[in-house]
C-alpha positions in Angstrom: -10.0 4.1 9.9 -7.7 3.5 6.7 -6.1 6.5 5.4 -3.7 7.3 2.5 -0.3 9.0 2.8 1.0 9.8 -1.0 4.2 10.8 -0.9 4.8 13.7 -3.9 7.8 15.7 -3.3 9.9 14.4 -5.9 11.6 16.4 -8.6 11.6 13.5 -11.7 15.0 14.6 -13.1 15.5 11.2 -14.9 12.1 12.8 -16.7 13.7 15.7 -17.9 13.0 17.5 -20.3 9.3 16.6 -20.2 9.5 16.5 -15.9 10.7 19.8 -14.7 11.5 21.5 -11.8 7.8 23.6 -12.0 6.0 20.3 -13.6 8.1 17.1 -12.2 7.0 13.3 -13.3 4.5 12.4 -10.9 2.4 15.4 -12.6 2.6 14.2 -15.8 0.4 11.9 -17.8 3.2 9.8 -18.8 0.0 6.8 -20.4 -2.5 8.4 -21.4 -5.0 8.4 -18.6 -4.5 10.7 -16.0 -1.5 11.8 -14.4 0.3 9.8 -12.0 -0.6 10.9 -9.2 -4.1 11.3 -10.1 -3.8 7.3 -10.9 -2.8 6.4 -7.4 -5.1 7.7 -5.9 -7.9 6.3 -8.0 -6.4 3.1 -8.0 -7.1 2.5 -4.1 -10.8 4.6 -4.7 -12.4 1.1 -3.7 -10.7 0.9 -0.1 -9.5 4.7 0.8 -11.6 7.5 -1.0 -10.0 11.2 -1.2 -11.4 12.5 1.7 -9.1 10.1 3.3 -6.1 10.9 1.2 -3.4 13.2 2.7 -0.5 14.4 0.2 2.9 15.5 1.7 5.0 17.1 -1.2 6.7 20.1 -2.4 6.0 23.0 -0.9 5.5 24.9 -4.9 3.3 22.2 -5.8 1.0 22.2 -3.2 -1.4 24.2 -5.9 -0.7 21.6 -9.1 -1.8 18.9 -6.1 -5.4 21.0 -5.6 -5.5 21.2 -9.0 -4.8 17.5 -9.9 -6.8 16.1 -6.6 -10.0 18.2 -6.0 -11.7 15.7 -4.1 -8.8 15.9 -1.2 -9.2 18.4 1.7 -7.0 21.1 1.4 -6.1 20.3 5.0 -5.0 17.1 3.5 -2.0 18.4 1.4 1.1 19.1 3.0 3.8 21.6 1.8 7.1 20.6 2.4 9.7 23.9 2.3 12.9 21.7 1.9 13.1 18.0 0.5 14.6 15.8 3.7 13.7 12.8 2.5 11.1 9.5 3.3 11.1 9.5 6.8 10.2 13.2 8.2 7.5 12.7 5.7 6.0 9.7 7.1 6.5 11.4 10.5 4.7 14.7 9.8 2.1 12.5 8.3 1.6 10.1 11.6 1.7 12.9 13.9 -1.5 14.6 12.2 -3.1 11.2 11.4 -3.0 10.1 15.2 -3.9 13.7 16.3 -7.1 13.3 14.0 -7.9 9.9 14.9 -5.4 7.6 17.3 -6.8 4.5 15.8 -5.7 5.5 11.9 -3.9 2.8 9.8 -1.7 4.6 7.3 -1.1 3.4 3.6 2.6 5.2 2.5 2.4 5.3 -1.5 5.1 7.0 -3.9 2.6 8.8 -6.0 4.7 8.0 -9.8 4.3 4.0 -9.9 2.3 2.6 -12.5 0.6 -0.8 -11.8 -1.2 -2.6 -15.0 -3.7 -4.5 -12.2 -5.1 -2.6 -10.0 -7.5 -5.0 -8.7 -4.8 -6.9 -7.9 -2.9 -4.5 -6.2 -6.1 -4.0 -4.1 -5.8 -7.5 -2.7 -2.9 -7.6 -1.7 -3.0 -4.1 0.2 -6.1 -5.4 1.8 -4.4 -8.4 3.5 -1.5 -5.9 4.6 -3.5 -3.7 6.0 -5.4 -6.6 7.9 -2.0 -7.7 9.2 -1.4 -3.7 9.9 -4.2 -3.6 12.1 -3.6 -7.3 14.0 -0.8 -5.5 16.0 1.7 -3.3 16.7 3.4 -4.9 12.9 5.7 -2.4 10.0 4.3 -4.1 6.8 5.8 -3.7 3.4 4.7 -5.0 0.0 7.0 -7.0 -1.7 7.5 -7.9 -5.7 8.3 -11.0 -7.2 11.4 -10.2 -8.6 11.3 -11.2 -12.7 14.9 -10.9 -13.1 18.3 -9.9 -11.3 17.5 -5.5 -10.8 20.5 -3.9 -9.6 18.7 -1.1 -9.4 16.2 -1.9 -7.0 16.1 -2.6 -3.3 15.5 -6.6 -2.1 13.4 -7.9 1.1 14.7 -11.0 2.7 11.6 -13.2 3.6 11.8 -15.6 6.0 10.0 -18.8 4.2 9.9 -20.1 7.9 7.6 -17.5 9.4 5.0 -17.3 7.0 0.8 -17.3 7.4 -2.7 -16.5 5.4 -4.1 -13.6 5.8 -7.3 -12.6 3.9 -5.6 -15.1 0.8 -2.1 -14.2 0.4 0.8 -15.3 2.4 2.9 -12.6 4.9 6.1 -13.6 6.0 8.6 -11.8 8.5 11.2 -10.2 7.5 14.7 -11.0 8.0 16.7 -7.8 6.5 16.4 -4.9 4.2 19.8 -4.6 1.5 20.1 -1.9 -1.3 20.7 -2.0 -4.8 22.9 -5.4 -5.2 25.6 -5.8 -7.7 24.9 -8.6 -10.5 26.4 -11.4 -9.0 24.3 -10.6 -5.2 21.1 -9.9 -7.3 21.0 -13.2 -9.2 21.7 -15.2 -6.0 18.5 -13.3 -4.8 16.5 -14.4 -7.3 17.5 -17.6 -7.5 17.2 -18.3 -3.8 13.0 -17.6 -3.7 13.3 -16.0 -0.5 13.7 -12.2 -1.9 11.2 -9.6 -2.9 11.2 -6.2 -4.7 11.4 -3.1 -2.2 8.4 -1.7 -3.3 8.8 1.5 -1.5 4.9 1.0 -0.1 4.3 0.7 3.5 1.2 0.2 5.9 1.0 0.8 9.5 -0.9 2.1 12.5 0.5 5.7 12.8 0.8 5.1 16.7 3.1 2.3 15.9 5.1 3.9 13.8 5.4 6.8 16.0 6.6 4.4 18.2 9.3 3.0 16.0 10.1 6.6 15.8 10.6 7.3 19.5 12.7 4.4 19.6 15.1 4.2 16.1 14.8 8.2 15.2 14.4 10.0 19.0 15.6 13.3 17.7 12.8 13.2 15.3 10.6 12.2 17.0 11.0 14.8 19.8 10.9 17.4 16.8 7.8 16.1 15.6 6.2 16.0 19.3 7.2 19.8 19.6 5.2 20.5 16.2 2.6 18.6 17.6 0.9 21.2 20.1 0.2 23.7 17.0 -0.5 21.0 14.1 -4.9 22.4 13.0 -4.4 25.7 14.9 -3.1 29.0 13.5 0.3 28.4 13.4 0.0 24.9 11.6 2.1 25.7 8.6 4.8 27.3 10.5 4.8 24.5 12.7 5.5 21.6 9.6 8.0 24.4 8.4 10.3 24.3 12.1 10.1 20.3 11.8 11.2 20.5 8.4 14.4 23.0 9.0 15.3 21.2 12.4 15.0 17.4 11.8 17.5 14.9 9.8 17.1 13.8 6.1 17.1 9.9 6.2 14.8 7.6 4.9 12.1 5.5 6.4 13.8 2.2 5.4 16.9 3.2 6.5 15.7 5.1 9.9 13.2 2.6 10.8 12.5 -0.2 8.4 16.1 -1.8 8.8 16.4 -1.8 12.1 12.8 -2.8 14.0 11.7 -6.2 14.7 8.4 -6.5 14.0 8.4 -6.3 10.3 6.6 -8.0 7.5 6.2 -8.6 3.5 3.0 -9.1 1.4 4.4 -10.1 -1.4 2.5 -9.6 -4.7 2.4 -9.8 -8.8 0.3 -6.8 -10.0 2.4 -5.0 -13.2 3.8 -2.7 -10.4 7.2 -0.3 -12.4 8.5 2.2 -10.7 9.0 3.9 -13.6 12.5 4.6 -13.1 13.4 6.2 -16.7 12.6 6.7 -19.9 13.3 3.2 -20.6 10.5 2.4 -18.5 8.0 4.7 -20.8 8.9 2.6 -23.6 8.6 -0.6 -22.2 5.3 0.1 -20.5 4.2 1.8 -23.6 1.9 0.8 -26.8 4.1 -0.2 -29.7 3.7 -0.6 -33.8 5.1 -3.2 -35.8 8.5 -2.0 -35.6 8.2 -1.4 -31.7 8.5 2.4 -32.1 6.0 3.9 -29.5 5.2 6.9 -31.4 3.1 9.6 -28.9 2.8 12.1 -31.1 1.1 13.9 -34.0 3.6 13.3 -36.7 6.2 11.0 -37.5 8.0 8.7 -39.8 10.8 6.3 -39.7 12.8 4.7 -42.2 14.7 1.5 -41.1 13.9 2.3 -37.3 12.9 0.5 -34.8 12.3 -0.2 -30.9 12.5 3.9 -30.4 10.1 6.3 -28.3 8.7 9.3 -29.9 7.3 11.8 -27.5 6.3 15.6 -28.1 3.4 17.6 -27.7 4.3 19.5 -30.7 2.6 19.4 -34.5 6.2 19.0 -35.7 7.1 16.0 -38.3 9.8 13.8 -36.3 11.7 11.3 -38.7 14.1 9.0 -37.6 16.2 7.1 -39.9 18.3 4.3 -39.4 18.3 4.4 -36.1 17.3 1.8 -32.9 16.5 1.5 -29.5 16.3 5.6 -29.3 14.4 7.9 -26.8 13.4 11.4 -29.0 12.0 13.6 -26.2 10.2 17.1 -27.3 9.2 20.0 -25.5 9.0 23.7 -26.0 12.4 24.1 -24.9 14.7 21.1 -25.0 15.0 18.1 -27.1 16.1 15.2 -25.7 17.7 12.2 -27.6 19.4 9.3 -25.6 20.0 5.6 -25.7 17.4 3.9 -24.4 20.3 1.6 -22.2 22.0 4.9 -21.3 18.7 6.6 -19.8 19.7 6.9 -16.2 22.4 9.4 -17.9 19.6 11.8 -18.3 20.4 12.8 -14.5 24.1 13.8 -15.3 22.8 16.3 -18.0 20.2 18.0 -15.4 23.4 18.2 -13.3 24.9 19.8 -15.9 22.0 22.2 -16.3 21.6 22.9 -12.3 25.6 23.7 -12.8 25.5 26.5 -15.9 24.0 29.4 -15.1 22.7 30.0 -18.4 20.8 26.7 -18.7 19.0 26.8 -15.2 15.9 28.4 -17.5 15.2 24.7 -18.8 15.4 22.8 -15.7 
């Protein structure tokens, strides 16, 4: 059987101050239908309904996650009590897939991407998981990379290894490398054999385990030792000891980067991994002037290519002015260059580091 693993422990800082620490991004209805989170799992409704949906996030959210996904058990969502990254995740995850059913197949989703075709998202996650379940294979999906991202992580395809499965091509993988500089990035594009990290993965959850055992052995002895008590009475405590005891590292860098048997299905389906508030804008519906205005009231006056967002009734004018992001909430205003968003991460700092302004993280 095909489950879901949505991974939703993220804080959203490059959201602030609409993502907060009670209310982070994937939460949010960030374009206008549904939240996030509540989007990826309705996205893959045609191959993994919720009942087969499990949710590992934040151990405060567990109740927004309820709230947000009805139609998942409540035995489904998993309360993490300290963030240790991708991989313990995915491990806690495997562990109680293969103790419900040895033969599960796990889909590993970030729960804040936004993709503009989900059937062709579906198409491709159907051949991966068809090359998931052919063997004991790690399978990624790969994006066609539209120009030379710094900011994102690259596959290395091997064009050599390649076949059909289901319609779309899967190739082996050669290596994993983060975040290039320029000059690295655009000899990646231009060489056709690089993909997108996605950050999506599909597996058997015995194989991984078994990747575990072998790349991550202290984990995986941890998560062995929770084992015994995962569905009794002492469940919770059980995820909490893993949690407290095991390393934070992340799946690509624990696992992914090091095994052999690894494979990309590469795809074009609008995926963003909606990064910043740049990302908003550009995925966002624009007038004339290319201001996306998502609010009740506002004018501009030789302004363009700025995003408006509040919840409030207040009149926001903007004059003179381009390429702006004008944030509202009930306790912060925001207002950056749209270039300059990732710098919305040093103010949180800032906030996290000022006792008096902790109250609007």
């Amino acid at each position: 059987m095909v489950y879901a693993v949505i991974m939703a422990g993220g804080s959203g800082t490059r959201f602030w101050p609409k993502s907060t620490k009670s209310l982070p991004k994937q939460f949010l209805n960030l374009f206008g239908e549904g939240t996030m989170i509540q989007n990826t799992a309705k996205r893959i409704e045609e191959i993994i309904p919720q009942e087969r949906i499990m949710v590992v996030t934040n151990d405060s959210y567990v109740s927004i996650v309820k709230e947000q996904l009805p139609k998942v058990p409540a035995q489904n969502i998993v309360g993490e009590p300290v963030a240790k990254n991708t991989a313990p995740c995915v491990a806690i995850a495997a562990e109680l897939l293969h103790k419900k059913d040895p033969n599960a197949v796990m889909v590993v989703l970030p729960a804040d991407h936004h993709i503009t075709d989900p059937e062709g998202f579906n198409n491709v996650l159907k051949s991966a998981i068809a090359k998931a379940e052919s063997g004991d294979h790690l399978v990624t999906i790969g994006i066609n990379p539209s120009r030379p991202e710094t900011g994102f992580g690259y596959i290395h395809a091997d064009n050599s290894v390649t076949e059909l499965v289901q319609g779309n091509t899967v190739h082996s993988v050669k290596a994993f490398t983060e975040k290039p500089d320029e000059i690295t990035a655009n000899r990646f594009v231009e060489s056709g054999n690089y993909f997108w990290n996605s950050g999506m993965f599909i597996w058997k959850a015995s194989t991984v385990l078994r990747e575990m055992e072998k790349h991550l052995p202290e984990m995986y002895e941890e998560v062995k030792t929770a084992s015994p008590e995962l569905y009794s009475p002492t469940h919770d405590a059980a995820i909490n000891d893993f949690y407290y005891s095991c390393e934070s590292i992340s799946i690509d860098y624990g696992i992914m980067e090091s095994a052999e048997s690894v494979f990309v299905v590469p795809g074009e389906f609008g995926w963003n991994d909606v990064g910043s508030w740049t990302a908003v804008y550009d995925l966002a519906e624009k007038n004339a002037q290319g201001n996306s205005v998502q609010t009740v009231n506002a004018t501009f006056a030789e302004s363009g290519g700025n995003l408006v967002l509040s919840s409030s009734d207040k009149m926001i004018s903007l004059v003179g002015v381009e390429n702006l992001a004008v944030v509202e909430t009930d306790d912060a205003i925001l207002v950056c260059n749209l270039d300059k968003a990732q710098g919305v991460k040093q103010i949180v700092e800032q906030l996290k580091a000022a006792a008096d302004y902790k109250k609007f993280l």
